[in-house]
Structure formats: structure tokens, C-alpha cells
Phi, psi and omega in degrees: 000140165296089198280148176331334193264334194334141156297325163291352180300323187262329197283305179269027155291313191275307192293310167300299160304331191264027157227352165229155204251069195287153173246174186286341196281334200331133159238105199254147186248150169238089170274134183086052179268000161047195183307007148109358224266293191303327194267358177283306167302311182300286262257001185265341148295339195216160166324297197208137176230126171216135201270114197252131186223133171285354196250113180290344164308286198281305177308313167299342188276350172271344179289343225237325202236343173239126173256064179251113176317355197227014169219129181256123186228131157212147186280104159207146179273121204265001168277321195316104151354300169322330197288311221283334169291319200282314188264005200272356176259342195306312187066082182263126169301326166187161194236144183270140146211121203242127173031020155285338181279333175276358160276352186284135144302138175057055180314331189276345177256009168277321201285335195273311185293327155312300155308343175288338195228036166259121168292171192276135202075357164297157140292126156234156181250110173221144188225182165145000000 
């Protein structure tokens, strides 16, 4: 895992603004948000951000140390099926995956469960 002060932490901060145009209505999901730094950021911009991670460890530990009323981290796996039960009216303008889709298992069924809980005309974002 990448800690905030890493440098590659800021190196895909800048890369990420200068390819996405967040707005203030956006509700963006950040999978694989790892210590919370990208979805912390984004969330000083935007409506609402939830940082979604499989390591149940670093998401409590992002609930206990960062407060912002307009970001949320939950332990959830981006293969699951569930998000789309759990999540279908929330609706995301756009989803984030900052150097997360090749530790994910079944890349092709996290990108079709991204697309499933994108409202029409959301952005996904996927690096790595």
C-alpha cells in the first residue's frame, strides 16, 4: 500500500485532475482507495465520495482518522455483485480506480459491476 506522503501518492493526484473534470454535484466512488489520500481529495470538490476497499484494516482505519461529512469508506470487494444491490439508486457520475484493477480478481466482471452503478453519461477512470 501507498501512503499519502509517498510520492506516487501526488504524482496520481495531478494525473487524475488533469484528466478528470470534477464538479461540485459529482458522486464519485474511489475503488481500491487504499489510505483514503485520493478519495480525501477528490471529496474537498465534489458532493459526495465513497471510498470503497477490500482491506477491512485500512478502511477503519480511514473511518477513525478522516472527517469529512461528504466521504464515506466501506469494505466492499468490486467483483461482488452486491454493490449493485446495495448501491442502484446512488448512482455515480464517476468512479475512480487508481492503481487498483490488476490486484482485483475478474477484472472484466469489476469493470461491467463499474459500469452497472455509473448513471448514464458517468466516467470511469481506470489506471494502472
Amino acid at each position: 500500500m501507498l501512503s499519502r506522503y509517498h510520492l506516487d501518492a501526488n504524482w496520481r493526484l495531478r494525473l487524475l485532475n488533469y484528466f478528470v473534470n470534477f464538479k461540485a454535484d459529482d458522486i464519485v466512488m474511489d475503488a481500491g482507495c487504499g489510505d483514503g489520500f485520493i478519495s480525501t481529495e477528490v471529496a474537498k470538490k465534489v458532493y459526495r465520495v465513497v471510498g470503497i476497499d477490500v482491506d477491512a484494516a485500512i478502511i477503519e482505519l480511514n473511518r477513525k482518522s478522516i472527517n469529512l461529512n461528504n466521504l464515506e469508506f466501506i469494505c466492499a470487494d468490486s467483483t461482488n455483485k452486491e454493490l449493485l444491490i446495495e448501491w442502484p439508486s446512488l448512482g455515480f457520475t464517476k468512479i475512480i480506480c487508481l492503481d487498483a484493477l490488476e490486484h482485483m480478481g475478474q477484472p472484466a466482471s469489476v469493470i461491467r459491476n463499474f459500469t452497472l452503478l455509473l448513471k448514464p453519461g458517468g466516467e470511469l477512470l481506470l489506471m494502472y
